[in-house]
C-alpha positions in Angstrom: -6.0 24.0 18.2 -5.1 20.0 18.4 -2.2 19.3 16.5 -2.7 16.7 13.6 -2.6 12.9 14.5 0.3 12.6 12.2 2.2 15.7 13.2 5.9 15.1 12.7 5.7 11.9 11.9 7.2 10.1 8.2 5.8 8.1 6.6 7.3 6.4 3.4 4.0 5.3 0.6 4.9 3.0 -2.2 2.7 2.4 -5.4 1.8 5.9 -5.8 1.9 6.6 -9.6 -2.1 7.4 -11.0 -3.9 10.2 -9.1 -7.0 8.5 -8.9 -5.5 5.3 -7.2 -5.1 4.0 -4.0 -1.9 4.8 -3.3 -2.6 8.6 -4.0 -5.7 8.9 -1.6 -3.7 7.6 1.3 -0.9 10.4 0.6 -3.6 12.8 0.3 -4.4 11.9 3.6 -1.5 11.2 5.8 -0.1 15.0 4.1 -3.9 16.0 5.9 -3.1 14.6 9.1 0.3 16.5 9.2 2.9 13.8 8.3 5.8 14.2 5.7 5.9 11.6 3.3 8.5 10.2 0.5 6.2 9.0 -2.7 7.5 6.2 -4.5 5.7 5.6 -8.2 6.9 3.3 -11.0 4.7 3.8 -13.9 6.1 1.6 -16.3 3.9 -1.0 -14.5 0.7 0.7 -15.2 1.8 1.3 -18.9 1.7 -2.4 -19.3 -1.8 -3.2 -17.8 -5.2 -2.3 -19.8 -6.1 0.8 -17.7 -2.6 2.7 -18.8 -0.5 4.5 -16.9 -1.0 8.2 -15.7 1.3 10.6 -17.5 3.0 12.5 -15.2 0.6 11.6 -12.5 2.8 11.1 -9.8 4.6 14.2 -10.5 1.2 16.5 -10.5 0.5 14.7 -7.7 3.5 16.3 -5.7 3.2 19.5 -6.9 -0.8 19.0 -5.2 0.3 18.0 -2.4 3.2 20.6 -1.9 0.9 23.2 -3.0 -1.2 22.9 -0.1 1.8 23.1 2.4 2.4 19.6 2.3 6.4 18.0 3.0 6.7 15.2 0.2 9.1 14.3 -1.8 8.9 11.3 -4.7 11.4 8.5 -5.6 10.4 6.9 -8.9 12.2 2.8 -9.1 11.4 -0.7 -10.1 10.8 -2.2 -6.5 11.7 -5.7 -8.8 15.5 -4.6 -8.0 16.8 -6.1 -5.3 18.4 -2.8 -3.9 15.5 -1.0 -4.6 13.6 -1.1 -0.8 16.7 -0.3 1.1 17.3 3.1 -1.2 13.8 3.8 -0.8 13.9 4.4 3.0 17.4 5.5 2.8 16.1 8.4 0.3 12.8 9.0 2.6 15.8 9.0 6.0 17.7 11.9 3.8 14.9 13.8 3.0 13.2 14.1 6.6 15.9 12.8 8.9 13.7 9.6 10.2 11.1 7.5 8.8 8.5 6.3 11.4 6.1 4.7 8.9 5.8 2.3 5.8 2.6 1.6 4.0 3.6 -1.0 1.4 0.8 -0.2 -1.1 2.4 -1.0 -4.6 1.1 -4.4 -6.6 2.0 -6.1 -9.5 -0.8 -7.4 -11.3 -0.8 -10.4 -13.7 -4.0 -11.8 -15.1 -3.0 -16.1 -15.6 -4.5 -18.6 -14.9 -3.5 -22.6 -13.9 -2.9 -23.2 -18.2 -1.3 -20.0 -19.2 0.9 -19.6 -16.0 4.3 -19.1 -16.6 7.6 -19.1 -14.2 8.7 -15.5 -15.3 5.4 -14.1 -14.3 5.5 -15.7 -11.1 9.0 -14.9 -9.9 8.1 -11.2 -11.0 4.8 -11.0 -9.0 7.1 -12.7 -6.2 10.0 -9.8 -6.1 7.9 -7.0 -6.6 4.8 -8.1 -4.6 6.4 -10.1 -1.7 10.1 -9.5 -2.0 10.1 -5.8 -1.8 7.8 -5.7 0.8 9.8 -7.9 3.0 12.6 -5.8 2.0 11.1 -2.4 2.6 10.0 -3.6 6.1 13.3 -4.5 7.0 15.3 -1.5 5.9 12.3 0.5 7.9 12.8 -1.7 11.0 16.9 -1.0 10.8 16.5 2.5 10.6 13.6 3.0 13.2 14.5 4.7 15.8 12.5 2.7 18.8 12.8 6.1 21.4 9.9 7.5 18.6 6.3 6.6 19.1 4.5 5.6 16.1 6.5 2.7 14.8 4.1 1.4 12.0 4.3 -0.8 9.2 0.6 -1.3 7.1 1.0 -4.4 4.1 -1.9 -4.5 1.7 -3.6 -8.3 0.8 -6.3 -9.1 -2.3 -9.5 -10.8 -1.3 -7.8 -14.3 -2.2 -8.2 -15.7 1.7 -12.1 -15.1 1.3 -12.6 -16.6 -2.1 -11.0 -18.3 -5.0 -9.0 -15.6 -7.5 -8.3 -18.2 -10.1 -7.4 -15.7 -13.2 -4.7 -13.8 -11.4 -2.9 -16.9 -9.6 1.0 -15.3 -9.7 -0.4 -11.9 -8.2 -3.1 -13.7 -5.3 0.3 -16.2 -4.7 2.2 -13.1 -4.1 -0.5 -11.0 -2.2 -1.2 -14.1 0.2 2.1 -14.5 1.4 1.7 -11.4 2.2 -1.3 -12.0 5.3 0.5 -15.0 5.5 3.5 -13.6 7.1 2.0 -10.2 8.6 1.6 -12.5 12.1 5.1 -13.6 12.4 6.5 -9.5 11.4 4.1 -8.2 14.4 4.9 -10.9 17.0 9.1 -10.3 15.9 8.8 -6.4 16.3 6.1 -5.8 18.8 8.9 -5.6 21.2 10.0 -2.5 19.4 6.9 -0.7 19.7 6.0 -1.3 16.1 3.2 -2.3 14.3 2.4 -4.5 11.4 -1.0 -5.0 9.6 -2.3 -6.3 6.3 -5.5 -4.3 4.9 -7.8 -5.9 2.2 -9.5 -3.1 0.3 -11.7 -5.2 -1.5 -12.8 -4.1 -5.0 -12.1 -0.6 -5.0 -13.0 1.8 -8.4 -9.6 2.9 -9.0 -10.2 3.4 -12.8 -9.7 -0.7 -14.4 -12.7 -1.9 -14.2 -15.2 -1.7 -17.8 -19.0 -0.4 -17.2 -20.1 -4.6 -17.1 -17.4 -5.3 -13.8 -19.1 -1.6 -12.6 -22.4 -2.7 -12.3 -21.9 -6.5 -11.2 -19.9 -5.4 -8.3 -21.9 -2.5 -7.5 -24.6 -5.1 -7.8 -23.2 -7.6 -5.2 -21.9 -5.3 -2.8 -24.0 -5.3 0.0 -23.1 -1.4 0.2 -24.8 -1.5 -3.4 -21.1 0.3 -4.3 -17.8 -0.5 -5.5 -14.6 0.7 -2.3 -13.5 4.1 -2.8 -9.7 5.1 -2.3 -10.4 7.6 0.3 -12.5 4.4 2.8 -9.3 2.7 2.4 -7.2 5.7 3.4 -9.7 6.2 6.1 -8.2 2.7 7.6 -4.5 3.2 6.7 -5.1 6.9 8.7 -6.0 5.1 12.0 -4.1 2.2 11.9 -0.7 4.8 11.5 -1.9 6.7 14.6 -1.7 6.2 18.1 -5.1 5.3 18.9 -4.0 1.8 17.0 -1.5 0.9 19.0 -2.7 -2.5 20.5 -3.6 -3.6 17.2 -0.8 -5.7 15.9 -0.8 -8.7 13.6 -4.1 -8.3 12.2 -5.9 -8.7 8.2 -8.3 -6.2 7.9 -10.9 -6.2 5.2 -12.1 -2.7 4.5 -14.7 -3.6 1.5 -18.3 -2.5 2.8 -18.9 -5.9 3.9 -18.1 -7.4 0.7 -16.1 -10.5 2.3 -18.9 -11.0 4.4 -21.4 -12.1 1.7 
């Protein structure tokens, strides 16, 4: 029997709190592929947005992944604190003994455009969308212990770089950064033997849009489909094994060729 591609591997998943989102398929996943992984979820967030929050989702979503002989455990926190990353990894480091992986997949969202932008709503997209992330990788890069293969870090981008976003401008600000500084993180930790990539899932059904967004994306797609979460999972799987490992510094679009339109 081949052992699984993540077999004793850790790998720490942020922005897991609805079950049918994005940050739930890739668990699903990297739990298939035989890693441990440390959940985090912070459904307030969610309860603010229009598609709601998902009572108790990230909580039945441990007990399915346990249930199948899965190693998780789940941190719930407000990755807008500034101590929040560091105790993230720190918790995921208690829990296994070592954390070889980060997939920074959490968001905050915020719908404003140029006239109805305001400075709170940008400095909150800021700390939870780029802040933490930068945070996260560099309490994962302090911890990493380099004599380990499988040093990986995966950011998630919008589809700002391939067209204008002009309703959302504090969350695309936030989310381009993001690519922006995926480069420099690869080039400084390559040395290390680690990894960093951004991933653009394009527009992926994970329950927000209404039956008119369905059908005008589904429409323009030339897969003649909105993502799912599991194509994007497919992605995050390979790029946190070692068949990846010469691809470093790189935005990938996984979006059935919707940036290429």
């Amino acid at each position: 029997m081949h052992p699984q591609p993540l077999q004793d591997r850790v790998v720490v998943i942020t922005g897991a709190s609805r079950r049918i989102g994005i940050g739930a398929a890739l668990a699903r996943r990297a739990v298939a592929d035989g890693a441990a992984v440390l959940l985090h979820s912070w459904s307030p967030h969610d309860a603010e947005q229009p598609w709601g929050a998902d009572a108790g989702g990230a909580d039945a979503l441990l007990d399915e992944l346990r249930s199948g002989g899965g190693r998780v455990e789940h941190v719930a926190c407000d990755l807008a604190a500034p101590d929040a990353p560091g105790a993230l990894v720190r918790a995921a480091r208690d829990a296994f003994g070592h954390v070889d992986a980060l997939v920074a997949n959490h968001a905050r969202s915020a719908a404003q455009d140029l006239e109805h932008l305001t400075a709170d709503e940008l400095d909150r997209c800021h700390a939870v969308n780029t802040r933490a992330t930068l945070l996260l990788a560099q309490a994962f890069a302090a911890q990493h212990d380099d004599a380990r293969d499988g040093g990986r870090i995966v950011l998630f981008t919008s589809g700002q770089y391939h067209g204008a976003m002009p309703a959302e401008l504090p969350y695309v600000t936030s989310k381009a950064a993001l690519q922006g500084v995926t480069k420099s993180l690869a080039v400084h930790l390559a040395p290390r033997r680690i990894t960093v990539n951004c991933v653009d899932p394009g527009p992926t059904d994970t329950g927000y849009a209404d039956a008119d967004a369905q059908a005008a994306v589904a429409a323009a797609s030339p897969g003649g489909r909105w993502g799912r979460p599991t194509d994007v999972a497919r992605l995050v799987a390979w790029l946190l094994g070692d068949e990846s490992a010469w691809v470093t510094g790189q935005t990938i679009a996984s979006d059935g060729g919707w940036s290429a339109r």
